[in-house]
N, C-alpha and C positions, 0 to 999 in steps of 0.2 A: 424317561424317569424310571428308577429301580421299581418292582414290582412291591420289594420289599421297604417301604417306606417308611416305617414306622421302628421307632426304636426299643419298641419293645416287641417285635417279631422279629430277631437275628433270622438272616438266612442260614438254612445246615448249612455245614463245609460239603455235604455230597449234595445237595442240590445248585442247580444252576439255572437261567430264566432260559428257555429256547427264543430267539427271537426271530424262528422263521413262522410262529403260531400255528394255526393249525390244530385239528384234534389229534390224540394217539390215534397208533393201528386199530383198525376193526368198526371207527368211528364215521357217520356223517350227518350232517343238520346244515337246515334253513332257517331264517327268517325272512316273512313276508309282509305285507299290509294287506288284512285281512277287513277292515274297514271297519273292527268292533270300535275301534278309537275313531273322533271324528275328525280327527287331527290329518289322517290321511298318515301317519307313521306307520314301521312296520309292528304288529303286535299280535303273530303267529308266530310259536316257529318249532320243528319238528327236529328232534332227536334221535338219530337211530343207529343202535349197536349192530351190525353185519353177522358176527358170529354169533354161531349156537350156543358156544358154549358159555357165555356172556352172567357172569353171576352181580347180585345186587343186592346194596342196604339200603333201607331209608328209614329216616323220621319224620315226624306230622305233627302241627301245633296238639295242645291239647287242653284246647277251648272246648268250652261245655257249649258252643257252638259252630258246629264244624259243615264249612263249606262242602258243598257237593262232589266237586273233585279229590277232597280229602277220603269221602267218604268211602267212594267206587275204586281209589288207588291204593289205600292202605289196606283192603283186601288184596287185590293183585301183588303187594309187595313184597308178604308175609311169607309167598314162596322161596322170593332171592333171586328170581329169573328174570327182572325187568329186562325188555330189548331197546323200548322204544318209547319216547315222551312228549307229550303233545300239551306244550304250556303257551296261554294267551297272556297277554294285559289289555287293560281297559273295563274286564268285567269280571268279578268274583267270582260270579255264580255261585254267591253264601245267601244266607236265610231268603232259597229261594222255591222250596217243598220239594213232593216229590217232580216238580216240573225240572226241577235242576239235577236233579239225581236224570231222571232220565236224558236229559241234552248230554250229561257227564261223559255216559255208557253211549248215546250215539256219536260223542268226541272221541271216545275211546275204541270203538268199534272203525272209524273213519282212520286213526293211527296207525290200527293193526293192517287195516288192507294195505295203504300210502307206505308201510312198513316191512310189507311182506312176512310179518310173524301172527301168531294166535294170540287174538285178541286179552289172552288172559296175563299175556306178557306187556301190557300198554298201562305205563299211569300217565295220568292227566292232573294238571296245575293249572289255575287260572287266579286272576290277581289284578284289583283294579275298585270299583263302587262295587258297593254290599248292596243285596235285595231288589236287584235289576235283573231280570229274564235273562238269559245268554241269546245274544240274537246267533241260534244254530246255525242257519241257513249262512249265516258271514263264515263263521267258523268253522263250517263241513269243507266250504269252497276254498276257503286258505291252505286247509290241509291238500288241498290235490293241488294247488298249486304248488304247494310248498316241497310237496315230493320229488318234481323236478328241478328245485332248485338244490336239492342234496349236495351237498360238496365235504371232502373231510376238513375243506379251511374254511365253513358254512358257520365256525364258532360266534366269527363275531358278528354276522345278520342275527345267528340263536341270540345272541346274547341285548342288542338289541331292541330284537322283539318282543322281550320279557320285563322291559323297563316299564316305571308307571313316572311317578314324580322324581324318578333320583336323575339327577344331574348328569351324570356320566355311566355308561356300562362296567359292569363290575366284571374283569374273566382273570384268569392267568393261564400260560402257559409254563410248565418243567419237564426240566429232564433230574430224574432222580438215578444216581449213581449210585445199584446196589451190588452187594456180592456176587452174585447171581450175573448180573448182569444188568443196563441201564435198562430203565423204563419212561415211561410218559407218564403225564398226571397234568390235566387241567381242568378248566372247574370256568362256569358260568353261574352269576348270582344276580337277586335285587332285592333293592328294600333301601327307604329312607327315612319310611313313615310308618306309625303302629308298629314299634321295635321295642319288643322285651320277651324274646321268644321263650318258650317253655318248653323244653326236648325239640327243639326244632328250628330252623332258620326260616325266612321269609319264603323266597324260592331259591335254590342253591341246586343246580347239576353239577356234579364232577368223574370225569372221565379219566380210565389208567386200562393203560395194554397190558401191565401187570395180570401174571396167572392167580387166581385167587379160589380157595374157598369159599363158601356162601358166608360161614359160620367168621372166618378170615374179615372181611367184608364185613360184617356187621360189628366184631367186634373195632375196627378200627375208625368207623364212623360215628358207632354209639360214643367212644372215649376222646373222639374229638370236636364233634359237636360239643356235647359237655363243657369244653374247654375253648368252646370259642363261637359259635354264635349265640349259646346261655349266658355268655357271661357280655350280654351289647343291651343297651337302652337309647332309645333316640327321644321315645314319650311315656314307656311303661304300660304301652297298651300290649296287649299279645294281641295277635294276628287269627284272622277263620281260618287260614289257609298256609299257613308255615308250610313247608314243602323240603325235603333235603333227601338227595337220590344220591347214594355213588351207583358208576355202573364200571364194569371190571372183564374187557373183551378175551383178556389172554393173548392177545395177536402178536405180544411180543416174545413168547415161549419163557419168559423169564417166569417160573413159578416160585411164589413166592409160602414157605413152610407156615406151619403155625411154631411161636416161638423160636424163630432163628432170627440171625442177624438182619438180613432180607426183610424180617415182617416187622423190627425196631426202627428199619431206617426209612419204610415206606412209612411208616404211620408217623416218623417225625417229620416228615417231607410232607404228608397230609396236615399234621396240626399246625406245620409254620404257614401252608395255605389258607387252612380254613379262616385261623386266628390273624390273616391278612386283611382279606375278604370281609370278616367280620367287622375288621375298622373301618376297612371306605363305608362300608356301609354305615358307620357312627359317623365319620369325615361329612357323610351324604346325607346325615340327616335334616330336614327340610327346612331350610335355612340356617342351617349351622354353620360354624365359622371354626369353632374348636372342638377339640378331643378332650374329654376326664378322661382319668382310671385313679381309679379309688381302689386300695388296698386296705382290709381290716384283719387285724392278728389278735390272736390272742383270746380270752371266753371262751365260747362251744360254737359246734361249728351250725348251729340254728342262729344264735346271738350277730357272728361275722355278717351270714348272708344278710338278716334283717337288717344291720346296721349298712352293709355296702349297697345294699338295694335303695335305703332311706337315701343313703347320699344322691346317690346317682339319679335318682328318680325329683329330686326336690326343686321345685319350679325357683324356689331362694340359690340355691345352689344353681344351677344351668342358667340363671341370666346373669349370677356374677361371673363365671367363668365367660358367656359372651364377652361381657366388660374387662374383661381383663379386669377384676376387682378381687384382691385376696384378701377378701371380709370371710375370715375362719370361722365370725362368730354363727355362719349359717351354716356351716356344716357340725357346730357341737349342738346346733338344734334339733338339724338332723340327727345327731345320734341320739340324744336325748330322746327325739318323736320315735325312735324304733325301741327304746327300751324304758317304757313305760312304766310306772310304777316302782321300779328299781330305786333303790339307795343311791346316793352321789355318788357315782364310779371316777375313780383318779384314770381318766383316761387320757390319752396323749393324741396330738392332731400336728402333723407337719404337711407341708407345703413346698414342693420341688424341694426336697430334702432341709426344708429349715422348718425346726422347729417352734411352735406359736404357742402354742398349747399343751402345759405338763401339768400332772397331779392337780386338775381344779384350776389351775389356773393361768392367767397369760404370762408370756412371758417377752424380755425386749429383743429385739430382730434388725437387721438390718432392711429397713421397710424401703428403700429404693431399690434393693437386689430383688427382692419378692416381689414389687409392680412390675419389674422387667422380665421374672420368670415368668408369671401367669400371663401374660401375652404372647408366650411363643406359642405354637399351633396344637403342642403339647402337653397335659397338666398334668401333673401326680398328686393323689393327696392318699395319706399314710396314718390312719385311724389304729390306734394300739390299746386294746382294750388290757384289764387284768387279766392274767394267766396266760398261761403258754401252751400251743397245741392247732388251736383253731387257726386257718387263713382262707381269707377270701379274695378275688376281686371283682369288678366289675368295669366295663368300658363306658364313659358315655357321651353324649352331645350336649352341646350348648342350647340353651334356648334362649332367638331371637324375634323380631318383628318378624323376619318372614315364613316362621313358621305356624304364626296365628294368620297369616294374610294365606299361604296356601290352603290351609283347611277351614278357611270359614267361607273358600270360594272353592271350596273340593269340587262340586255339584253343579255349581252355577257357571 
């Protein structure tokens, strides 16, 4: 199956899928079973860029409470030099004192040797139950294992091993076809559960032999983040521990300019990834069945976002999308609950492109063609407020039985 599945992420015309996988030039990683999980899975796994010259962006949730490995790595980031990343599942290591700050920095320390670089080039991800001890001693020992199992097609053990509840590993492989010349570009992710990031994805690596800037690099990550795992909801919780790394080895001499043609077509070959990745992970959300994307126009661009958030987030809204039920009249409540107070707004609400709802009121439909849209795997809904100027959108999941049956036995 196409990597690009979705019909609202076109693949570029210069991008292509590589299907022999594998990381780019300069690239190697593991995953192992480090035993944090009791499952006996694997849920280590170690990321490591070879060249020096290796520059790097990242983003980090940003929760007024922030997990430990958030803490000790968004220091380290702020250079652009990441080499090397040491991401678990099974334990957060969030609200868990300075006892977790410290296990972070000895995760982080255990990287850099298993690594062969300085320790100040290492961030650390972890990802799993809140307010649980990191059992260190599991974690230290994975990493030396994990060091010999290095490979540069080690993508999909990394990948993996950074699963918590999502169904399926999230990666991709590219080849991007620039002026310059081709490069590589792949990318490891997770997240099914606690999804409504805030400048930041769940956990997200992505990897390019592309030559890059520091400055290069962050600008291309910060403008596509923005555009694609900002814009995902599976429950509307944000995350301790959102996590998003590019790392950029150079190994394929292809340098890429600021503002040429080269840094238009990596960064479009980046947002048709991210904004891939971002769906499985809506697709994965913890027993979901369908996909939203909710589009709002029109108001200010404060008005859009609250009103595509209300949709997308509304427990009315995500269990009739399970149902396949195209009952509009919950999503004009939703827009009503996000603009409170306000005068009766003549706003408009369509549905796989038919219209339901104009100026105040309903309107007649061909209501067999609409119960047959909203059951395909894909919904649209098109909120059109007064005036012109503002757009938003937002992606989201269904909510079914079994994502109240996973989380009320998260623990147990």
């Amino acid at each position: 199956m196409s990597f690009f599945a979705s019909r609202w992420v076109p693949r570029p015309a210069h991008v292509r899928e590589d299907d022999r996988g594998g990381l780019p030039r300069g690239f190697r990683a593991a995953g192992v079973a480090a035993h944090v999980k009791a499952s006996g899975e694997k849920d280590l796994g170690l990321l490591v860029a070879d060249a020096p010259e290796t520059v790097s962006a990242a983003r980090f949730t940003r929760s007024g409470v922030l997990a430990a490995p958030v803490i000790v790595s968004r220091e380290r980031a702020e250079v652009g030099r990441l080499r090397a990343i040491v991401a678990n599942s099974g334990n957060a290591n969030a609200a868990t004192g300075s006892e977790g700050v410290d296990d972070a920095l000895a995760t982080q320390a255990a990287g850099a040797a298993a690594a062969g670089v300085d320790q100040l080039h290492v961030a650390v991800a972890s990802t799993g139950v809140i307010g649980v001890p990191l059992p260190l001693d599991r974690v230290l020992a994975g990493i030396e294992e994990a060091r010999g199992e290095l490979r540069t097609d080690g993508d999909r053990d990394f990948a993996e091993a950074i699963r918590t509840t999502d169904r399926f590993a999230k990666r991709a492989s590219l080849v991007v076809e620039l002026p310059s010349g081709d490069v590589r570009l792949t990318a490891q992710c997770k997240g099914a559960g606690m999804i409504q990031p805030n400048f930041a994805t769940m956990l997200c690596f992505v990897q390019t032999d592309a030559l890059l800037e520091p400055e290069t690099a962050d600008l291309l990550l910060g403008v596509t983040v923005k555009r694609s795992f900002d814009r995902i909801s599976v429950d509307g919780q944000l995350s301790t521990n959102d996590t998003v790394v590019l790392m950029a080895s150079g190994a394929s001499g292809v340098k890429v300019e600021p503002l040429s043609e080269d840094e238009l077509r990596l960064g479009e070959a980046l947002d048709a990834l991210l904004r891939q990745l971002a769906l499985l992970i809506v697709a994965d959300g913890e027993g979901a069945g369908r996909i939203g994307r909710v589009v709002v126009s029109g108001g200010d661009q404060e008005s859009v976002e609250r009103v595509a958030r209300e949709v997308a987030n509304s427990p009315l809204v995500k269990t009739a999308l399970n149902g396949g039920d195209p009952n509009w009249g919950r999503i004009a409540q939703a827009v009503g609950g996000a603009l409170l107070d306000r005068s009766p707004l003549p706003f408009d609400i369509a549905i796989e492109g038919v219209t339901v709802f104009a100026d105040g009121g309903a309107l007649r439909f061909d209501q067999d063609a609409l119960n047959a849209a909203v059951r395909r795997d894909e919904v649209e809904y098109v909120v059109a407020l007064p005036g012109e100027g503002a757009e938003t959108e937002v992606f989201f999941s269904d909510l079914g039985h079994e994502y109240v049956t996973i989380n009320a036995e998260y623990t147990t």
